[in-house]
MIDOSE-1310 file (N, C-alpha, C; in nm, 2 decimals, decimal comma, always signed):
residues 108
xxxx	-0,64/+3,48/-1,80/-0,56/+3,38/-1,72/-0,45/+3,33/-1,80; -0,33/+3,28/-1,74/-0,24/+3,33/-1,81/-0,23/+3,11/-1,89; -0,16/+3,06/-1,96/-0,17/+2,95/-2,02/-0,12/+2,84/-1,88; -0,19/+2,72/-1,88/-0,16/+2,60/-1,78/-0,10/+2,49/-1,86
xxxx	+0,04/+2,46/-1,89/+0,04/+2,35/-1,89/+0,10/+2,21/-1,80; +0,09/+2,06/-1,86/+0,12/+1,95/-1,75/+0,25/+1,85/-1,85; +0,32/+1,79/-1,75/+0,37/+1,67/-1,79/+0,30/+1,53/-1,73; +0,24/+1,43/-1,78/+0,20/+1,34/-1,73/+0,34/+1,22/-1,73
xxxx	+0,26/+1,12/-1,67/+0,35/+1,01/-1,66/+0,31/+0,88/-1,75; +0,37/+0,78/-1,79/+0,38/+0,70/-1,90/+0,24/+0,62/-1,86; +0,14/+0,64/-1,80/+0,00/+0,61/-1,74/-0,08/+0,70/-1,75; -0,08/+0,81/-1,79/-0,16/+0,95/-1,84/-0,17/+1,03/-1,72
xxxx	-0,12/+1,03/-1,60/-0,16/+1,10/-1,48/-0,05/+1,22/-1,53; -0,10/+1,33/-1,46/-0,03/+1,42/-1,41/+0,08/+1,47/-1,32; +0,21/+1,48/-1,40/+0,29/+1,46/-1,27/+0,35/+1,62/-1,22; +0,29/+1,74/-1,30/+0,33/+1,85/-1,26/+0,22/+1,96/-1,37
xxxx	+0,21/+2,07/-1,33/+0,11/+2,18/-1,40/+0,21/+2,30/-1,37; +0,25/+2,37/-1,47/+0,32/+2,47/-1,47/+0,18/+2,60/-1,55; +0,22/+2,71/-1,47/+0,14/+2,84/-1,53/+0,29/+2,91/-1,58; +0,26/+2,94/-1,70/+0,37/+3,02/-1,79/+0,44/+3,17/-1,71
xxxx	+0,30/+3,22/-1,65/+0,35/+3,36/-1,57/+0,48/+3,34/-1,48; +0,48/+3,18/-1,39/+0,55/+3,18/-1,27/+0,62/+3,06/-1,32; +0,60/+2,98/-1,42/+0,74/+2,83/-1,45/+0,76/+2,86/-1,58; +0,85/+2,80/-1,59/+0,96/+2,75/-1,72/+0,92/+2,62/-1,78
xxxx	+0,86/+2,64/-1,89/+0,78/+2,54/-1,94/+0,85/+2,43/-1,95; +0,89/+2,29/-1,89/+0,94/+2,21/-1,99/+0,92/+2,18/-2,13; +0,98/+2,13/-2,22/+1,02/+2,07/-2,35/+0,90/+1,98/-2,35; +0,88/+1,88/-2,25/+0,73/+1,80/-2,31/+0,67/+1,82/-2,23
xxxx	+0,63/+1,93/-2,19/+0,52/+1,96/-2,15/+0,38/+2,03/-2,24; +0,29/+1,96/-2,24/+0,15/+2,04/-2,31/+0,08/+2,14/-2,28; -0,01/+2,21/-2,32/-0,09/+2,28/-2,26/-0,19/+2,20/-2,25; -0,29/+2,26/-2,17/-0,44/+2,20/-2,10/-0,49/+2,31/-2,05
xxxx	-0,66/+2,30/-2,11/-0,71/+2,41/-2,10/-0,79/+2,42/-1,95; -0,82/+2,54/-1,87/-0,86/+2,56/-1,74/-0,96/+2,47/-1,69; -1,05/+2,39/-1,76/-1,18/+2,33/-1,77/-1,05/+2,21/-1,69; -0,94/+2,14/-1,77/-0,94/+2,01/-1,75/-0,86/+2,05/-1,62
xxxx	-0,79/+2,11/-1,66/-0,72/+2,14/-1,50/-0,77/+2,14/-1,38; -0,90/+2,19/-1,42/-0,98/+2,22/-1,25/-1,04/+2,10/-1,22; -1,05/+2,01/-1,34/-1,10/+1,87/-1,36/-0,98/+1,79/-1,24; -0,84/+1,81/-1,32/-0,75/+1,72/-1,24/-0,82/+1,76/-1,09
xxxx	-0,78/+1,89/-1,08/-0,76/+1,92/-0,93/-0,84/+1,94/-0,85; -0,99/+1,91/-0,92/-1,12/+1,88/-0,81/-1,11/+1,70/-0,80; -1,09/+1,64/-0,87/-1,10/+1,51/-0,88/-0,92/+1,45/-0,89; -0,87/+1,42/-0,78/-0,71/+1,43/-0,78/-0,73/+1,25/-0,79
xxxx	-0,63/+1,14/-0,85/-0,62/+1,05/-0,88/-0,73/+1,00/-0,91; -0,85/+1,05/-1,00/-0,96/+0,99/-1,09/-0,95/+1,04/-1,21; -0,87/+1,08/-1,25/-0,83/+1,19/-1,40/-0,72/+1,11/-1,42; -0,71/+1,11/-1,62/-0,58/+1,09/-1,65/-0,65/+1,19/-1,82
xxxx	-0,49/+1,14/-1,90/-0,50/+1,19/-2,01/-0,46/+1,00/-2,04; -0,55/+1,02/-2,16/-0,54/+0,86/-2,25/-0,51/+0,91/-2,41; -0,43/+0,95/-2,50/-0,49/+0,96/-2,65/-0,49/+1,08/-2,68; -0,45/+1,17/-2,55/-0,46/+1,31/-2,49/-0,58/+1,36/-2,48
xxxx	-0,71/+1,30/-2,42/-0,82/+1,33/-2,38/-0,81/+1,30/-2,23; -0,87/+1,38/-2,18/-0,92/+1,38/-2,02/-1,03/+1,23/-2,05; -0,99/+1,14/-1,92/-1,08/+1,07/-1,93/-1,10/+1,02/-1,77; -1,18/+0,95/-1,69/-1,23/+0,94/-1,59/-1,14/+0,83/-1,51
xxxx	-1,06/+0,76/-1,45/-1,04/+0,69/-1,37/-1,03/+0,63/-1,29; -1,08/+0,50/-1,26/-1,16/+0,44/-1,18/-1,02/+0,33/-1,11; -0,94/+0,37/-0,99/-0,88/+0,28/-0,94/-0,90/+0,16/-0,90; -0,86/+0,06/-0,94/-0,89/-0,11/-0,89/-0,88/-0,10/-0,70
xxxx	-1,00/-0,18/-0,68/-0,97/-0,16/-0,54/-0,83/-0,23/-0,50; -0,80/-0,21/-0,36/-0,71/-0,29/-0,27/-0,73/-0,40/-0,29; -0,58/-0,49/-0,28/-0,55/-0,62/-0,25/-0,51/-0,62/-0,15; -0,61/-0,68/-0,04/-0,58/-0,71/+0,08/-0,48/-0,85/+0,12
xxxx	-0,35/-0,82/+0,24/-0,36/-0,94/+0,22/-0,41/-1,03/+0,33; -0,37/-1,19/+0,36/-0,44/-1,25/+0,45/-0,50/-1,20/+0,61; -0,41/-1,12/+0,64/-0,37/-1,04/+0,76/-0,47/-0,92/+0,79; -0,46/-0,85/+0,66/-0,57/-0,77/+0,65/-0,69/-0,77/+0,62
xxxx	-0,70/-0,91/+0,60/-0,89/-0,94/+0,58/-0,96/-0,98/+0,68; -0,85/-1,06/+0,76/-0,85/-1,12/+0,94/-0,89/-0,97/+1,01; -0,80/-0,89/+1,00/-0,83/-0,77/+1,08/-0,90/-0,67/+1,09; -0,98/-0,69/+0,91/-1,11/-0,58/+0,86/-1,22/-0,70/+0,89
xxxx	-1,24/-0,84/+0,92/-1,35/-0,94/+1,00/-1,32/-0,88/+1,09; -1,22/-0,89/+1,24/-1,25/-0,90/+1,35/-1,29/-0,74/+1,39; -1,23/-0,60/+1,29/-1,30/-0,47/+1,34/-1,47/-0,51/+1,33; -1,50/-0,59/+1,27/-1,65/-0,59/+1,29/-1,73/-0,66/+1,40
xxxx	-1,65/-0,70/+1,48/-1,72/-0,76/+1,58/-1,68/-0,65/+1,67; -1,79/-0,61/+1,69/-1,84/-0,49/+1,81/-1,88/-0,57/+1,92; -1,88/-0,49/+2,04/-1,98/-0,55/+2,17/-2,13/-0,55/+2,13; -2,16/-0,47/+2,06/-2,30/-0,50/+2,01/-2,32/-0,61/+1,97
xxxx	-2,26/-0,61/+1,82/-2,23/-0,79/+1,76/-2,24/-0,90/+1,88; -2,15/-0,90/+1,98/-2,12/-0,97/+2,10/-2,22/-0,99/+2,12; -2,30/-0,91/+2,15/-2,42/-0,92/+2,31/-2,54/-0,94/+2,17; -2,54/-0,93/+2,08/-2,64/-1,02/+2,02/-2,65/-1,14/+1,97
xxxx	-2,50/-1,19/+1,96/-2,46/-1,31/+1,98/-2,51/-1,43/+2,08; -2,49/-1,36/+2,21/-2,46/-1,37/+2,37/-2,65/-1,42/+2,38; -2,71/-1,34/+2,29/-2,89/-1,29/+2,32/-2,97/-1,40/+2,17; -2,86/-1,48/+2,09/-2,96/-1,54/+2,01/-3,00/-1,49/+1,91
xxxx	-2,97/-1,35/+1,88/-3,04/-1,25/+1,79/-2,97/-1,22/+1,67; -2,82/-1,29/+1,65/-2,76/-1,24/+1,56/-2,79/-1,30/+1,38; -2,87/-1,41/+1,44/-2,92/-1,47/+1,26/-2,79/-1,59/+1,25; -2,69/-1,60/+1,38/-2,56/-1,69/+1,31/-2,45/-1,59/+1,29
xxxx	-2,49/-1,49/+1,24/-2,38/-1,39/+1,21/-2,22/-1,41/+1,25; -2,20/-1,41/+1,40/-2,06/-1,43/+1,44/-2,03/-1,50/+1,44; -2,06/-1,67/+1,43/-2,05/-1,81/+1,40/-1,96/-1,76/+1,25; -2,05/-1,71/+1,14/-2,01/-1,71/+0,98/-1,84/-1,61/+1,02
xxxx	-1,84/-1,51/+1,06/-1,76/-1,44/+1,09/-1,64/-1,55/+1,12; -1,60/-1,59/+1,25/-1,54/-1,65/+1,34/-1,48/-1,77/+1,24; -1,58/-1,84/+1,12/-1,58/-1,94/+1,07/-1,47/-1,86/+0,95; -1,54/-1,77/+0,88/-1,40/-1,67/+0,78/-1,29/-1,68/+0,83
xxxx	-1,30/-1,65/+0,96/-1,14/-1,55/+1,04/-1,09/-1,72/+1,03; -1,13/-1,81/+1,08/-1,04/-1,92/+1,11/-1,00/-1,96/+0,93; -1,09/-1,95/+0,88/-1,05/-2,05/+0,71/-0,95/-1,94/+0,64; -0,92/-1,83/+0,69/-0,82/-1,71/+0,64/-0,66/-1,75/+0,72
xxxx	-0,72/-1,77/+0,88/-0,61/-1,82/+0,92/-0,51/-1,91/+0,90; -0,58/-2,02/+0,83/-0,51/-2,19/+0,81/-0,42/-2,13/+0,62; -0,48/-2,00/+0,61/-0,36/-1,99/+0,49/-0,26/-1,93/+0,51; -0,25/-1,91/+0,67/-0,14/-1,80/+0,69/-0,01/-1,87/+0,71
């Protein structure tokens, strides 16, 4: 197989993989051996290079903002939710809900 290398970005990602048969190497580009490559590209934004080691990547979740926390509460009120509401059965549940959605609102 013929040699793979990458240029990353000033965060260790990968911003391009050149194979020598078919690109023109850039100037700072490295080589990386087939193991990490298939690593990038089974596992696509969980890979970086740190120190120039392959290492694992764990993205910070989302910051939602007020709007979007209001809108991922109210997808969860289903008709089911509803009608167990409606039936006494929900433990409170939509009360606690309803009570979030409004105290998210008064920051808007």
């Amino acid at each position: 197989m013929a040699k793979i290398f990458t240029k990353i970005d000033n965060d260790g990602f990968p911003i391009a993989f050149y194979d020598e048969n078919i690109n023109e190497i850039p100037e700072n580009a490295f080589e990386v051996s087939e193991t990490d490559w298939q690593e990038f590209l089974e596992n696509q934004g969980e890979r970086k290079f740190k120190d120039g080691v392959l290492v694992q990547y764990n993205p910070p979740a989302p910051v939602l903002t007020v709007a979007e926390q209001i809108a991922t509460l109210e997808a969860t009120v289903t008709p089911r939710r509803i009608r167990e509401a409606i039936l006494g059965t929900d433990g409170g549940w939509l009360a606690e809900i309803e009570a979030e959605i409004e105290s998210l609102r008064a920051q808007l």
